[in-house]
C-alpha positions in Angstrom: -7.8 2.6 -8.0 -8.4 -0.3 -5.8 -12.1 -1.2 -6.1 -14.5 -3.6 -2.8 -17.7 -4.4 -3.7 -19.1 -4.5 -0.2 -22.2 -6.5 -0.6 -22.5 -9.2 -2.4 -24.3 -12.5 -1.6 -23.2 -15.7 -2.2 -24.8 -19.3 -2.1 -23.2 -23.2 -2.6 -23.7 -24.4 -5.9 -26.4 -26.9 -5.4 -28.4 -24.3 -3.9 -27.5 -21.0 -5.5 -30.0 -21.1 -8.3 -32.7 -21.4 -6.4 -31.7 -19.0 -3.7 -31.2 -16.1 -6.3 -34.4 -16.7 -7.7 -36.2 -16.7 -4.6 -34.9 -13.3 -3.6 -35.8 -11.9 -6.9 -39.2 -13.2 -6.2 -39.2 -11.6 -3.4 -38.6 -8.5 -4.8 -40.2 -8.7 -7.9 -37.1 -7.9 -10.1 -35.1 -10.7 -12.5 -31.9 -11.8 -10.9 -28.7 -11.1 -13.5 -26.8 -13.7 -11.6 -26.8 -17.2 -10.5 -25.4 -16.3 -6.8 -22.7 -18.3 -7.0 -19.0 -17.6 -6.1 -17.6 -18.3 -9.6 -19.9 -16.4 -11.3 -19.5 -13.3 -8.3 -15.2 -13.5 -9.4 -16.2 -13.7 -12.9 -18.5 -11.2 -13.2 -16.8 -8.8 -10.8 -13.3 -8.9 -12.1 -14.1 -8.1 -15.2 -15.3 -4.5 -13.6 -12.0 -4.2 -12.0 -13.1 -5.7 -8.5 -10.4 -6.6 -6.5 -12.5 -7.3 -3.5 -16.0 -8.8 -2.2 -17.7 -8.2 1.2 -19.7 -12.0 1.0 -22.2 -12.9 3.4 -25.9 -15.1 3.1 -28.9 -14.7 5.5 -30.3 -17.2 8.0 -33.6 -17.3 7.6 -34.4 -19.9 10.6 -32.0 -20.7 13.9 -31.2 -24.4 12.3 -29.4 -22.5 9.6 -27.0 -19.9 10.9 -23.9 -22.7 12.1 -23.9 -24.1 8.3 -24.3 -20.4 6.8 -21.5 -19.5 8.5 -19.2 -22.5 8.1 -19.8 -21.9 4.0 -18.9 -17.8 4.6 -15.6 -18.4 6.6 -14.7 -22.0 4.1 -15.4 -19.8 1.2 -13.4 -16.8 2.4 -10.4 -19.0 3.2 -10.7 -20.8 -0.7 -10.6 -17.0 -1.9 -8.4 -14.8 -1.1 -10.4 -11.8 -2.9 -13.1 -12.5 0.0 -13.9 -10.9 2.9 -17.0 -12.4 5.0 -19.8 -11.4 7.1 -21.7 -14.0 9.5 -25.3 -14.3 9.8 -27.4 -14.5 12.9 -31.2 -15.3 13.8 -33.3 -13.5 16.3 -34.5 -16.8 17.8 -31.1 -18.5 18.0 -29.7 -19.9 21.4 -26.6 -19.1 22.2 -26.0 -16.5 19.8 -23.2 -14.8 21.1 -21.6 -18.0 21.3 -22.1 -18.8 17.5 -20.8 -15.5 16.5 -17.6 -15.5 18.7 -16.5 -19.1 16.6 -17.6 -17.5 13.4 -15.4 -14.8 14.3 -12.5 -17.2 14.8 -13.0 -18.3 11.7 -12.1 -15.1 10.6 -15.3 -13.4 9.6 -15.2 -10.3 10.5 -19.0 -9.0 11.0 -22.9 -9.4 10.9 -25.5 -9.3 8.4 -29.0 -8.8 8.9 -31.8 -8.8 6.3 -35.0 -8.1 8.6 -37.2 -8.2 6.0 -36.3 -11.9 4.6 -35.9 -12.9 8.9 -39.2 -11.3 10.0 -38.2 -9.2 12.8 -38.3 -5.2 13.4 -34.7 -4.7 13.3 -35.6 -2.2 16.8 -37.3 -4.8 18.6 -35.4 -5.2 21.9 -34.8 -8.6 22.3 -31.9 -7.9 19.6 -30.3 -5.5 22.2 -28.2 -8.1 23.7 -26.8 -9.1 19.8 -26.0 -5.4 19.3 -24.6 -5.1 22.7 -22.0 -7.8 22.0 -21.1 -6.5 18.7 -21.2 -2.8 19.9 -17.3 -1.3 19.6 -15.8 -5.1 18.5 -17.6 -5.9 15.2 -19.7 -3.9 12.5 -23.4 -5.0 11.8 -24.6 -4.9 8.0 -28.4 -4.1 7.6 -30.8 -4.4 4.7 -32.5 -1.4 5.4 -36.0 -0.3 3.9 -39.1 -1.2 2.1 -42.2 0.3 1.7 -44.1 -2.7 1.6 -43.0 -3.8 5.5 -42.8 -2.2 8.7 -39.3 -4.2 10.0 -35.9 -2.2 8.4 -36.9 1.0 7.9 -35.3 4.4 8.2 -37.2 5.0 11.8 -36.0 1.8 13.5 -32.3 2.1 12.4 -32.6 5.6 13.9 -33.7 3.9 16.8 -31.1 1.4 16.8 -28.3 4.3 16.6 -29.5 6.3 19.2 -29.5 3.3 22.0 -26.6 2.2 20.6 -23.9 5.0 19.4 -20.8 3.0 19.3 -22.4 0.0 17.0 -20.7 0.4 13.3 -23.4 0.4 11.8 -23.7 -0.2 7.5 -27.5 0.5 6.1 -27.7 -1.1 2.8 -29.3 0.6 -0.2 -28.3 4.3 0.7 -30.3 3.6 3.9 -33.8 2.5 3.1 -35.0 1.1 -0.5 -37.5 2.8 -1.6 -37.7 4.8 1.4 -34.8 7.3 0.4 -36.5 10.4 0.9 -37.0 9.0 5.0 -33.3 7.8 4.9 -31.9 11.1 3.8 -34.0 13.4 6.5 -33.8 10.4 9.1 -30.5 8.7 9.1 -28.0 11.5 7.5 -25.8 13.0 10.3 -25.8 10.3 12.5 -23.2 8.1 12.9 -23.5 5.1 10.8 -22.4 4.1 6.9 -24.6 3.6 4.3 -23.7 1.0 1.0 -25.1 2.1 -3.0 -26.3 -1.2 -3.1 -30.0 -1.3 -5.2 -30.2 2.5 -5.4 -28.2 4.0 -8.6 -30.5 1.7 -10.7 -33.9 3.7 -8.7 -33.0 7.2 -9.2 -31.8 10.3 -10.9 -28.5 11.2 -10.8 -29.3 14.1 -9.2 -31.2 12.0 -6.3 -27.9 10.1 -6.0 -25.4 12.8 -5.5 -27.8 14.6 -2.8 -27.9 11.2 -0.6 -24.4 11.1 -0.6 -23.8 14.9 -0.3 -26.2 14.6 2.9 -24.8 11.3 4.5 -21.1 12.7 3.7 -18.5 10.9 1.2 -17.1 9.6 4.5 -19.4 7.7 4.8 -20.7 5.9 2.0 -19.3 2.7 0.6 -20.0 0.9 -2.6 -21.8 -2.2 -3.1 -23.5 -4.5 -5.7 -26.2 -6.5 -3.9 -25.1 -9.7 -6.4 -26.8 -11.5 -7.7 -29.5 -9.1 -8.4 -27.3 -7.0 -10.5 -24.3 -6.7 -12.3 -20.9 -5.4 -11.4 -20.2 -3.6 -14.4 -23.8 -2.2 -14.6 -23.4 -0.9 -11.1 -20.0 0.6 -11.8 -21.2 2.3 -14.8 -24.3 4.2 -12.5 -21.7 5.0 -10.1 -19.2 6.9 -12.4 -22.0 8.5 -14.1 -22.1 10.3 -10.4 -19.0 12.0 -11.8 -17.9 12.4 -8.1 -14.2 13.9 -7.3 -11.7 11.5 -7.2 -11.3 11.3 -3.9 -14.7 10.8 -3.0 -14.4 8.0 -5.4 -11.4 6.5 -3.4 -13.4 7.1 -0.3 -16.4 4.9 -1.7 -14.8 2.2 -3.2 -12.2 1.2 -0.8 -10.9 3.2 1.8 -14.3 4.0 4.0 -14.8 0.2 4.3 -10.8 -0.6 4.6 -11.2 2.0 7.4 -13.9 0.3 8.9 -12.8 -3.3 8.7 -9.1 -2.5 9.2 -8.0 -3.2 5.9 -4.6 -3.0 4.3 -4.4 -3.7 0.7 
């Protein structure tokens, strides 16, 4: 069974070090990975990955054009890659930006509101989720309890002004706000990745997020560097989900999302 890993963060070597550590200060957690792209092919081919959704976040305006140039030159190197472009809340000509990163060939928009320092609701990101809204899908961190900026709430928010934005929450749609995600986001109409969740809860916990969200749509992810691929696959088939729920979640929700043919 074909197998995308649909987040996963990547960084150029002379910086990737120090960017995986950072976000693992960030978060308080060791980082199993050195964040860059050698190490993501290594690592993930070995737990049968044929496929990486790579993206990196801009965490100030000056950064986004260079962020994206490394995505889309990295994506063309590899042809296992698929990339996302960043954005910045305070960027100038933002749709501008995007529309040459899409021909580039990158083929959405990640978010981390948390690491950006923006409520992910805050209106002055309508007209970004206007311009992606029915063309392109939009990649959220979502969640955590120690901020008030990607929680469940807001991307409710966001869904409701906005129902024809694809829309993927990361981390089963809030960390360590499931129990919000589930009652908040489940039935609408957005995806959620299992990125930095299986390692956070029961199996039980796991199977009822996805049971309430719907197999349709839930996609698999690793969040690399933070963890490993085969760790994460391990978690996920200790779900022991049908197999076609597992064929939904590791390839053909996202293939269906992105267009994919593999």
């Amino acid at each position: 069974m074909p197998i995308i890993d649909a987040h996963a963060h990547i960084y150029p070597d002379k910086i990737a070090l120090k960017a995986a550590m950072g976000v693992g200060a960030f978060y308080g957690l060791p980082m199993r990975h050195d964040g860059t792209v050698s190490r993501l092919l290594e690592t993930g081919k070995k737990a049968g990955i044929h496929k990486f959704l790579v993206h990196s976040v801009a965490t100030s305006p000056a950064q986004v054009q260079s962020i994206n140039n490394f995505i889309a030159n990295t994506v063309l190197a590899h042809a296992e890659f698929i990339g996302f472009a960043t954005a910045h809340q305070d960027l100038e000509n933002m749709e501008r930006e995007l529309e040459r990163a899409f021909a580039l060939g990158l083929r959405g928009v990640k978010l981390h509101p948390d690491f950006q320092r923006f409520r992910i609701d805050d209106p002055k990101l309508d007209r970004l989720y206007a311009f992606l809204e029915g063309r392109y899908p939009l990649l959220l961190h979502a969640g955590d309890d120690r901020y008030d900026f990607s929680g469940p709430a807001r991307i409710a928010n966001i869904v409701k002004r906005f129902p024809k934005l694809d829309v993927i929450c990361a981390h089963l749609g809030g960390y360590t706000e499931w129990d919000a995600a589930g009652r908040l986001l489940a039935g609408r109409r957005l995806w959620v990745d299992t990125s930095s969740s299986l390692h956070f809860m029961s199996v039980e916990k796991a199977r009822g997020l996805i049971e309430a969200y719907g197999e349709d749509r839930v996609i698999f992810g690793t969040d690399y560097p933070m963890w490993d691929a085969a760790e994460e696959m391990e978690r996920f088939d200790k779900l022991n989900l049908t197999e076609a729920a597992r064929g939904k979640i590791l390839y053909k929700n996202i293939c269906g999302l992105l267009n994919l043919m593999l």
